[in-house]
C-alpha positions in Angstrom: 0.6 -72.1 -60.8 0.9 -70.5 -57.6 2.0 -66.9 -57.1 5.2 -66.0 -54.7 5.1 -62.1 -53.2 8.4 -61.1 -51.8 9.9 -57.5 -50.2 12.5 -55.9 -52.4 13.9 -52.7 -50.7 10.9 -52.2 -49.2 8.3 -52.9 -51.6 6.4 -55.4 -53.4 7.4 -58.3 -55.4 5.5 -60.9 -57.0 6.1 -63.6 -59.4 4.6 -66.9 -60.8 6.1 -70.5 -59.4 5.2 -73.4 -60.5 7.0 -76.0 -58.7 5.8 -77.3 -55.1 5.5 -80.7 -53.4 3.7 -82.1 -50.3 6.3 -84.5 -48.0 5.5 -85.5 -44.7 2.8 -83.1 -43.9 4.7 -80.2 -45.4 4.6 -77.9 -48.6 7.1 -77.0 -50.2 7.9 -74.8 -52.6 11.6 -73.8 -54.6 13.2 -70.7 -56.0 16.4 -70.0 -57.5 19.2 -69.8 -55.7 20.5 -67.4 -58.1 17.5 -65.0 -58.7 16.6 -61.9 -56.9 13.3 -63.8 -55.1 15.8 -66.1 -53.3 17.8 -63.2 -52.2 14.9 -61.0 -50.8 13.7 -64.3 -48.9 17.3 -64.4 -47.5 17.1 -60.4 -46.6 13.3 -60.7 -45.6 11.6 -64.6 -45.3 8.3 -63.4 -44.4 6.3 -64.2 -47.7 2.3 -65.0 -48.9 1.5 -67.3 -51.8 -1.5 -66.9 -53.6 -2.8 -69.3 -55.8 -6.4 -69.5 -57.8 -8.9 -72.1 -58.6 -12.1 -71.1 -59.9 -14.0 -68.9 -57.7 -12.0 -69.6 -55.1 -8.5 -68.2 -54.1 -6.1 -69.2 -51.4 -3.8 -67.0 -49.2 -0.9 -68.7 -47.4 1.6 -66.1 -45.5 4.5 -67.4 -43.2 8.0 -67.2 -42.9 10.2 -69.3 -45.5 12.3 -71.7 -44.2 15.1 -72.9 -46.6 16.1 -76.8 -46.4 19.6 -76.9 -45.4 20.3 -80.6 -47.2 20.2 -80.9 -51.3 18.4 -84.2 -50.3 15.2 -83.2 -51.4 16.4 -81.1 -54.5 18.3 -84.1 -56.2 14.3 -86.2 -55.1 12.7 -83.1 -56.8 15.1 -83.3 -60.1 14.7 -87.2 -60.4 11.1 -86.3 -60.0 10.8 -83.5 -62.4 13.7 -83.7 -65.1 12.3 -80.7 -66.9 13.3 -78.5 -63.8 16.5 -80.7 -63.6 17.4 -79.2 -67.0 17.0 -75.7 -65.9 19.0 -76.1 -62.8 21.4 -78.8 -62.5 22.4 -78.7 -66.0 23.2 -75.2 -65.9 25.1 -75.1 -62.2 22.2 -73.6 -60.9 20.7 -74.7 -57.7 17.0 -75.0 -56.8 16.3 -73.7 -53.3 13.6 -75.4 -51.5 11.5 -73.9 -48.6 8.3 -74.4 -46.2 6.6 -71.6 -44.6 6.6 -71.6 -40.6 4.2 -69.1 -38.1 2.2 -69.8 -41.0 -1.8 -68.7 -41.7 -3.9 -70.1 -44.9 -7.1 -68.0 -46.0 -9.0 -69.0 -48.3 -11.9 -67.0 -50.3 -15.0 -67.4 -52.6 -14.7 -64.1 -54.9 -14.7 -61.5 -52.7 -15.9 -63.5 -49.3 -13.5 -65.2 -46.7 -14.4 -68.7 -46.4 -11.8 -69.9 -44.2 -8.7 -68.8 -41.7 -6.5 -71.3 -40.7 -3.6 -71.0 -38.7 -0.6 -73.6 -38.8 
């Protein structure tokens, strides 16, 4: 489970996501196209995703970048047919994104362990 924080009209938003996937060196992650997270990427694509493991947590901020082919959503929904239910069966659509001018920190409690930049 990772955790997506947004801007909404200028202030905080954060959610749980649960679906991402590694492709070519990349990780991805998707959102609704039809719920409000999509829509404050769209308005605002800087973004940070924090997920937890342990002691340890990560940081990753960057700027989302949306795929512009629904090549890798249909890949995703043979994949993962649960997340094919919630989508594709219902119209929706899944939209996928990487993060670019991107930095990774990640923590021990309350200690930084590591900065990366990507």
């Amino acid at each position: 489970m990772f955790y997506l924080a947004t801007v909404n009209k200028g202030k905080p938003a954060c959610r749980a996501i649960g679906f991402h996937e590694l492709k070519e060196g990349k990780l991805y992650f998707g959102v609704g196209t039809f719920k409000d997270v999509y829509r404050q990427l769209q308005e605002n694509p800087y973004a940070q995703i924090c997920a937890c493991h342990g002691a340890f947590f990560l940081r990753y901020s960057g700027r989302a970048v949306f795929e512009q082919e629904d090549a890798m959503e249909k890949t995703v929904f043979e994949k993962k047919p649960a997340l094919a239910k919630i989508y594709q069966d219902n119209g929706h659509h899944l939209g996928i994104f990487h993060l670019e001018e991107a930095s990774v920190e990640i923590h021990v409690m309350s200690k930084l362990k590591s900065t990366f930049t990507l």
